[in-house]
C-alpha positions in Angstrom: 60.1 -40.0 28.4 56.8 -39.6 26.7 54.2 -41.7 27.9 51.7 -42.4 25.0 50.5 -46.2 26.1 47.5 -47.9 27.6 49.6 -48.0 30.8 50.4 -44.0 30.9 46.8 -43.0 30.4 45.9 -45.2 32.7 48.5 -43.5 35.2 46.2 -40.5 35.1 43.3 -42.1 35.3 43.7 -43.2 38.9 40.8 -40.4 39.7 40.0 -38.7 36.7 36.8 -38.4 36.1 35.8 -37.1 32.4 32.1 -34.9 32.6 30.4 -33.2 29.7 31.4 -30.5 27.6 31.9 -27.0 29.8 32.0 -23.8 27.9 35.7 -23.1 29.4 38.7 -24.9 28.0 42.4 -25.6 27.9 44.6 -22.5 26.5 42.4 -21.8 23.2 40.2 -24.8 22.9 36.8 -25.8 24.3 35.3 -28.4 26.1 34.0 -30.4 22.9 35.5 -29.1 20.5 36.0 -31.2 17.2 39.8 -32.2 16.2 39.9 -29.7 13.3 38.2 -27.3 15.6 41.4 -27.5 18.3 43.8 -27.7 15.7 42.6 -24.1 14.0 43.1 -22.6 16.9 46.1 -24.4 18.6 49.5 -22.9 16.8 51.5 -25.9 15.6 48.8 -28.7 16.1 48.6 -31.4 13.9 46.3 -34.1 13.5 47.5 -37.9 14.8 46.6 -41.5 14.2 46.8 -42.8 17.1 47.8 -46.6 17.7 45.7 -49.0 19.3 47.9 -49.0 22.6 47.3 -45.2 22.6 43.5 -45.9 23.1 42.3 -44.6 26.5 39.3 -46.0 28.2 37.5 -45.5 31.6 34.0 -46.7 32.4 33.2 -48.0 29.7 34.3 -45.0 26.9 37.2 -44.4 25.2 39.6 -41.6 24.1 42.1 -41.3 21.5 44.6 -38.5 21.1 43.7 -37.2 18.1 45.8 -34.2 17.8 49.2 -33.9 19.3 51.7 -31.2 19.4 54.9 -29.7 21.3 54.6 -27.0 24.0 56.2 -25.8 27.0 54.1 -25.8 29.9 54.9 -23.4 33.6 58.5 -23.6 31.8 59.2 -27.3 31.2 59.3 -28.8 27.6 57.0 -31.6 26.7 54.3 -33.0 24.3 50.7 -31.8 24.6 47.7 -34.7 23.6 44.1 -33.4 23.2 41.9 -36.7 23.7 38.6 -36.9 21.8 35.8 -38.8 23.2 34.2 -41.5 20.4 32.2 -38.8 19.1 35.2 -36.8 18.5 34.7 -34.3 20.5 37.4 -32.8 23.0 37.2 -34.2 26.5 40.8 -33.9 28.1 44.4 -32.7 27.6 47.3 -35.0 28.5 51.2 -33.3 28.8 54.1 -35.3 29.5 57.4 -33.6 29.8 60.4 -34.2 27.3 62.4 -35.1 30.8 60.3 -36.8 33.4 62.7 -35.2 36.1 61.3 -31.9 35.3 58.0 -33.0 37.2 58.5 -31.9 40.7 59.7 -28.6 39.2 56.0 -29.1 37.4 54.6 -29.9 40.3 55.6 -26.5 42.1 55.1 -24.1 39.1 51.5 -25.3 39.3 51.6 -25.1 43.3 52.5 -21.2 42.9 50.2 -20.5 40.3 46.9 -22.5 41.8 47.7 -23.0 45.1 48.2 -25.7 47.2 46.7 -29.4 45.8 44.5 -31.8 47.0 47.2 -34.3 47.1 47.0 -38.1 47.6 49.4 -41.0 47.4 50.5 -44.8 47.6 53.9 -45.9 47.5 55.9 -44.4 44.4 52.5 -43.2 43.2 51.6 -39.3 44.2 48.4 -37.4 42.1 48.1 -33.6 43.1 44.4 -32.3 42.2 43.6 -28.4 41.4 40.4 -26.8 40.1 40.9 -23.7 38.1 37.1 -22.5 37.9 36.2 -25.0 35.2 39.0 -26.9 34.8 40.1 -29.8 36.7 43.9 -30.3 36.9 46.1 -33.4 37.5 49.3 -34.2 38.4 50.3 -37.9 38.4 53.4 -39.2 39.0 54.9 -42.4 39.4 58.7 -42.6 40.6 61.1 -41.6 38.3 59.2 -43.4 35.2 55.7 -41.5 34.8 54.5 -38.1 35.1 51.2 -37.1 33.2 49.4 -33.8 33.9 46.1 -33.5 32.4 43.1 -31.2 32.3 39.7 -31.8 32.2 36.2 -29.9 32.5 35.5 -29.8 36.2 
């Protein structure tokens, strides 16, 4: 199930915290890049329209996916959504597998290749944290309905 509502982002949003534009990024982008920017260097990126219930906001700003696009990430299939900051400018990158089972095998790919998380939880709710130098990397999950990873500038 792909989550692409108010109440997925907000999922991931539990401790997120969104700074300004790093020089490092996710796979080929950069922190602040434009949408045609990410797209030019993202193979099989397309630009998206997002609906209004797609509209992220924390603290007062908001973030639209602006460009969306299929990849497989640490081996499990799922859809990739670079969010843009009002400005349009890249600020975080939200995947959520094609099969929402495949997050605890997720879960441990990322545990292998960054170590052990920074892991908190509450009831069917569990959010593993990992910094990789300047990226900040999320893991939420709730039961068997949500699971959002999502990278950020650290």
């Amino acid at each position: 199930m792909t989550i692409t509502t108010r109440s997925g982002f907000a999922a991931i949003a539990l401790s997120l915290s969104v700074s300004a534009p790093a020089y490092a990024g996710w796979e080929t982008t950069r922190w602040g890049m434009s949408p045609k920017e990410a797209i030019a260097v993202l193979d099989g990126a397309v630009e998206h329209a997002p609906a209004s219930n797609e509209i992220y906001e924390q603290a007062g700003k908001k973030y639209a996916p602006l460009v969306k696009f299929s990849r497989e990430i640490e081996g499990v299939p799922g859809q990739v959504s670079l969010l843009f900051d009002t400005d349009e400018t890249l600020r975080f990158v939200m995947f959520n597998p094609a099969d929402v089972a495949a997050c605890d095998a997720l879960g441990a790919a990322l545990a292998e290749r960054y170590g052990a998380a920074d892991a908190v939880g509450a009831g069917a709710i569990s959010i593993s944290d990992w910094v990789d130098g300047a990226e900040a990397i999320k893991l939420t999950k709730v039961g068997s309905s949500v699971c959002n990873l999502s990278y950020s500038a650290n």
